[in-house]
C-alpha positions, 0 to 999 in steps of 0.5 A: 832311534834306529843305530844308523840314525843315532851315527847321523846325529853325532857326524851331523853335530861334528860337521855341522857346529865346526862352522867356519871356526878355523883351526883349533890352533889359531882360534882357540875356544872362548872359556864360559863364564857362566855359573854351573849348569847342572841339571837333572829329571825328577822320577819316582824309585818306584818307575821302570828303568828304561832300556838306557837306565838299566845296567849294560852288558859289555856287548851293549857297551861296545855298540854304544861306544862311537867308533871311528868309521862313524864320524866324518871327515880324518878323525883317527882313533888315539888312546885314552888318558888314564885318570886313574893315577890322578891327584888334585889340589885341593882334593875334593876337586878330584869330584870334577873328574869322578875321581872322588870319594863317592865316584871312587867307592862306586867304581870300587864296589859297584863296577860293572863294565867300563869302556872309553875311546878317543879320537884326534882331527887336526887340532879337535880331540873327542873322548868319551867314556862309559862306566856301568853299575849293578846298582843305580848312580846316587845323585850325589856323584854329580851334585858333589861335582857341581858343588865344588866348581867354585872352589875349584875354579882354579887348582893343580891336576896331577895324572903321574907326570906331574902337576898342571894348574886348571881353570873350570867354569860352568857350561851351559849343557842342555839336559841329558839323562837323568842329570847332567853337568856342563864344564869347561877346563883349561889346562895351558891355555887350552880350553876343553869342554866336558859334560858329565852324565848320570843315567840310572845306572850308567855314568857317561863322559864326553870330552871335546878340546877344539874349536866349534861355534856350539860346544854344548850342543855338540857334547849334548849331542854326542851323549844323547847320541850313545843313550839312543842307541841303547836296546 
């Protein structure tokens, strides 16, 4: 998929799965209360990577990044949420937001190039991030975080300014990547949407709060999106 194309796809989903939904502050999203979709594709260790498996360079972490002027209608780009304080209660909840003890040892040897951006529209926020490895993402970063959606199906999130109560549950996400993981989280009342994917060596995260008729289908979207784009 040519770059221009891979645009289209992300303004086509945010235009087009806001429907008629209203305002995120009058008609907040329903939460799901499906089981844990985690999904994933099987390949041998001995296949070539292709282009979006493969480790990135920053200069092709800045290309795959959405940028404002990509996305339709008043989006403005805003900063991004640190999670790099974050504390959870229980702990092993931390794996929700790959800030367990696999995802942390990763970041601390393996880090490669790590970017993020995050837009607002009225009531919507778009946020994704990008983390990429000199050596292949372990399954097991993605399989911890599905393990622990039952146990944490309510918990306390800490980012440094204090302790918050959490709900999760499972989304239903289309697979993307190699694995992938569908979560819906409410802090106050308010619903996000958020889909974790591992893709050779590369982590990506997609996170929407807002009201849209398909919040799967526009975080699958949004992440298969950024994977085209690569080479």
């Amino acid at each position: 998929m040519t770059c221009p194309s891979r645009v289209a796809v992300v303004a086509l989903s945010l235009v087009t799965l806001a429907g008629c939904s209203g305002s995120g502050a009058d008609e907040p999203p329903a939460v799901s209360s499906s089981s844990t979709s985690l999904s994933s594709s099987t390949s041998s260790p001995t296949t070539p990577l292709s282009p979006e498996q493969r480790e990135l360079t920053a200069q092709q972490v800045r290309v795959v990044l959405p940028q404002v002027q990509d996305l339709p209608g008043s989006w403005r780009e805003v900063d991004v949420r640190d999670t790099s304080r974050l504390i959870a209660e229980p702990p092993e909840c931390r794996d929700l937001y790959l800030r367990g003890e696999a995802a942390q040892g990763l970041r601390d040897d393996h880090l490669g190039v790590a970017s993020a951006a995050a837009f607002t529209s009225g009531e919507r926020r778009l946020e994704v991030s990008l983390l990429t490895f000199d050596e292949v993402v372990p399954q097991t970063v993605l399989e911890q975080a599905g393990q622990v959606v039952g146990p944490c199906s309510t918990h306390t999130v800490d980012l440094g300014d204090g302790p918050s109560d959490v709900a999760v549950s499972g989304l239903p996400v289309d697979e993307v990547g190699d694995q992938s993981l569908g979560l819906t989280t409410t802090t106050g009342g308010r619903p996000e949407q958020r889909l974790l994917v591992r893709s050779g060596h590369t982590l990506l995260v997609v996170v929407h709060r807002g009201a849209v008729d398909d919040p799967g289908a526009l975080l699958h979207d949004v992440a298969q999106g950024m994977l085209d784009r690569v080479g």
